[in-house]
N, C-alpha and C positions, 0 to 999 in steps of 0.2 A: 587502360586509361584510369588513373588516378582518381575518381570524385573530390569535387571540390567541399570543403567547407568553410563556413561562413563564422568568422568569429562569435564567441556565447554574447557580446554588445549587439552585434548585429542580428544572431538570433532572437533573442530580447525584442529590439526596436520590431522586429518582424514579426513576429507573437503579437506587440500588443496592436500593430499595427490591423493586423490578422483580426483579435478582438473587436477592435474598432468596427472593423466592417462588417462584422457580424452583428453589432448590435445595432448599426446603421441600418442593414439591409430587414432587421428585426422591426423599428421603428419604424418605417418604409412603410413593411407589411401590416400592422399596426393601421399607421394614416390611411391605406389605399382597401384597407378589411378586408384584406385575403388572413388577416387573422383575429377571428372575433376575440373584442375586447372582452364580452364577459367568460371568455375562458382565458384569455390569455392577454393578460394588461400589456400597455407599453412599453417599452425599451426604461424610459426617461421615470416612469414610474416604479417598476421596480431597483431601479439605480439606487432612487430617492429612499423608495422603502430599505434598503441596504442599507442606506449610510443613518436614518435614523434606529436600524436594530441597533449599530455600532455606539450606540448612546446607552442602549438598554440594558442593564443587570441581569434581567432576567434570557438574554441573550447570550453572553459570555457566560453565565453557568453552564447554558446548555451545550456550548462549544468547550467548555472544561469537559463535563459530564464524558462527552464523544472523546474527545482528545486522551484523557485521561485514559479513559480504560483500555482504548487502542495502545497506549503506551506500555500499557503492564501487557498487555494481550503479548505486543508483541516482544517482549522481555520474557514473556514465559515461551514462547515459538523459539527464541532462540535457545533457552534450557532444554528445552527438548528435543529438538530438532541437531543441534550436534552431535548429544552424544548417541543419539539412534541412527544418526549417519554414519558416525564412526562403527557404530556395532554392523551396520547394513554393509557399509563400504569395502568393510575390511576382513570381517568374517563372512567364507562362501555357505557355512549350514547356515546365517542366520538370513540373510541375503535370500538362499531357496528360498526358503520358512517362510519367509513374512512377503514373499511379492503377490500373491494372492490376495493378503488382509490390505494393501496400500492400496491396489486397483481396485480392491472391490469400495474402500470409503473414500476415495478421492471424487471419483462421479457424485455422491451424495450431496444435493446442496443445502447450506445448512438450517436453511429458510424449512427445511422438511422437517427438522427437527428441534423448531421452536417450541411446537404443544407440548412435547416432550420435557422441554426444557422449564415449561412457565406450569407443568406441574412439581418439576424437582426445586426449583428455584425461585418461581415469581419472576416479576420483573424488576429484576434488578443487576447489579454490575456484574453478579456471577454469572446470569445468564450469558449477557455480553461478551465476559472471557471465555466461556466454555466455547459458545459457537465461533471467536475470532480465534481460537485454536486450533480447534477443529478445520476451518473452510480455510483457514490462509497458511497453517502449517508447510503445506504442498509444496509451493514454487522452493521453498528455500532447503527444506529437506530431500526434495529430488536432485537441487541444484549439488548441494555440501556432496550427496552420493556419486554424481557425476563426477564431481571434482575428485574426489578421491583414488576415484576409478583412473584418473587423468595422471595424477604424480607419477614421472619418470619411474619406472622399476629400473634400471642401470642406474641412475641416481641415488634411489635406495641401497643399491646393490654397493656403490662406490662410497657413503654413509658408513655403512658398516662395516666396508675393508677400510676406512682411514679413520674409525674407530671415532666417527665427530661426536658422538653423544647427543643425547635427546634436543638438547635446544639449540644446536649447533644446527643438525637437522631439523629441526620444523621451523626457525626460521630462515634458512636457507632454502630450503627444499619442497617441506608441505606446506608453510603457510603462504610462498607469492605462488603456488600454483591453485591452494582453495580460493583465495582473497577475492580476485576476482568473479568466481559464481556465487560463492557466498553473497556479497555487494548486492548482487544484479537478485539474488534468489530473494534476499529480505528489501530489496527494493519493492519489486512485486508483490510480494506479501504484506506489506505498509498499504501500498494503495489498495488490495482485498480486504485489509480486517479495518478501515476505515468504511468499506463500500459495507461491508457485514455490520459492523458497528451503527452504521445508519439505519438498513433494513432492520434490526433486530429492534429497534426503538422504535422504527414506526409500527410494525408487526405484535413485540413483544411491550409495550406498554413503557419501555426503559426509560428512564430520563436522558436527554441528550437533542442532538439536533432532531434527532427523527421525529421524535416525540414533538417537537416544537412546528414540525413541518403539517405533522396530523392534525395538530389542535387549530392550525390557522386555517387548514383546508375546510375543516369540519364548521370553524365559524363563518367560511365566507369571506376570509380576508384573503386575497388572491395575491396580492400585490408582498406583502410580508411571506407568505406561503414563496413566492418564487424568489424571493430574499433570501430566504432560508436557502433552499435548493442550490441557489448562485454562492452561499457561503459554504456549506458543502462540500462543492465544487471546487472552492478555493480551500479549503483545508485540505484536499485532496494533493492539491497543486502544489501547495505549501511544503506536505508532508515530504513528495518527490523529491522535490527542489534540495531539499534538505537533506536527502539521501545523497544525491548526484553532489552535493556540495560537500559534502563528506567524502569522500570517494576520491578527489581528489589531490588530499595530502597523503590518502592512503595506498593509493596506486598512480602513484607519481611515477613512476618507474613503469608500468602499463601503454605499450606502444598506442593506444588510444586514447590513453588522457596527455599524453606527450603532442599525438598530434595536432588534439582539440589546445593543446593550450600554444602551439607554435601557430 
């Protein structure tokens, strides 16, 4: 039996609907003190505190600060992460060779090796690259290897008997069968080196939201503290949304973006 799905409007209205009642049911808890205000303000006050950080300067530096370096972060995930899946994917000595060194630094998180980082570095943007390299590389460099491993070999094999030459093949052939992991692997790794990029500022001292999340905690100010946290959150959401909207024009032709948009 088929599953149904629900058009992306009506996913939408249901998301925020969804929100709605969670911050209703939040407020609730709030008025009736099953959650104490002095650790956990109201619904309607932290809202408030939201919409006035959205006035503040020193607010949108700090959501530059984050955004920004997530972006080169993962600008350098992708320089790296293809052509080490192409040498992984496609060559079997190197493939042997190196599956011990990927399992053994994958488990590593990289929260382990901030002291590390804040004596080669300080706190600063480099830190943030190195550990959003590091911790989010994974999804998208296991994904590209899979992929690769996945390309038709009879297809390969019919390439080279009808002699199509290098870009005849990779966009016939290898690039709509990577396209899709690829997508799905640097989606996943957008929302980790966003989650990295926050711990590392509030851990490692960096400028950015984290950093902004620490300093409000540290003063006492609860209500901007879970501001910050709720914008976060939303640059998180943001980031996705923005992947998935991308994806799109590009797998238009992917039996699943075909059926999401009929």
């Amino acid at each position: 039996m088929k599953q149904r799905t629900h058009s992306p409007a009506r996913r939408f209205i249901l998301g925020i609907v969804g929100v709605g009642l969670v911050f209703a049911l939040w407020e609730l808890a709030s008025l009736t003190g099953i959650l104490p205000a002095e650790s956990i303000p109201p619904a309607h006050v932290v809202v408030a505190d939201f919409i006035a950080q959205l006035g503040s300067p020193e607010f949108w530096k700090a959501l530059w600060d984050t955004l920004r370096v997530t972006l080169i972060g993962l600008g350098l995930i992708i320089l790296i992460a293809v052509p080490a899946a192409l040498l992984i994917g496609l060559i079997p000595v190197i493939n042997e060779s190196t599956w011990f060194i990927l399992e053994f630094l994958k488990p590593i998180p990289p929260v382990a090796i901030i002291p590390l980082g804040l004596l080669l570095w300080g706190p600063t943007d480099g830190l943030k690259l190195i550990l959003i390299v590091f911790g989010a590389i994974w999804p998208l460099l296991i994904q590209l290897v899979y992929a690769i491993k996945q390309i038709d070999p009879v297809g390969r094999e019919m390439s080279r008997s009808y002699r199509l030459g290098w870009w005849l093949t990779t966009s016939r052939l290898v690039a709509p069968t990577i396209m899709p992991f690829a997508l799905t692997g640097l989606r996943v790794s957008a929302s980790i080196a966003v989650i990295i990029a926050i711990v590392t500022e509030m851990v490692g001292g960096a400028a950015g939201l984290g950093q902004s999340i620490v300093v409000a905690q540290s003063a006492g100010a609860l209500g901007p503290m879970y501001a910050l946290i709720l914008a976060a959150g939303l640059l998180g959401l943001l980031i996705n949304a923005a992947f998935r909207t991308a994806e799109k024009p590009l797998l238009f032709w992917h039996p699943s973006v075909r059926e999401e948009s009929a």
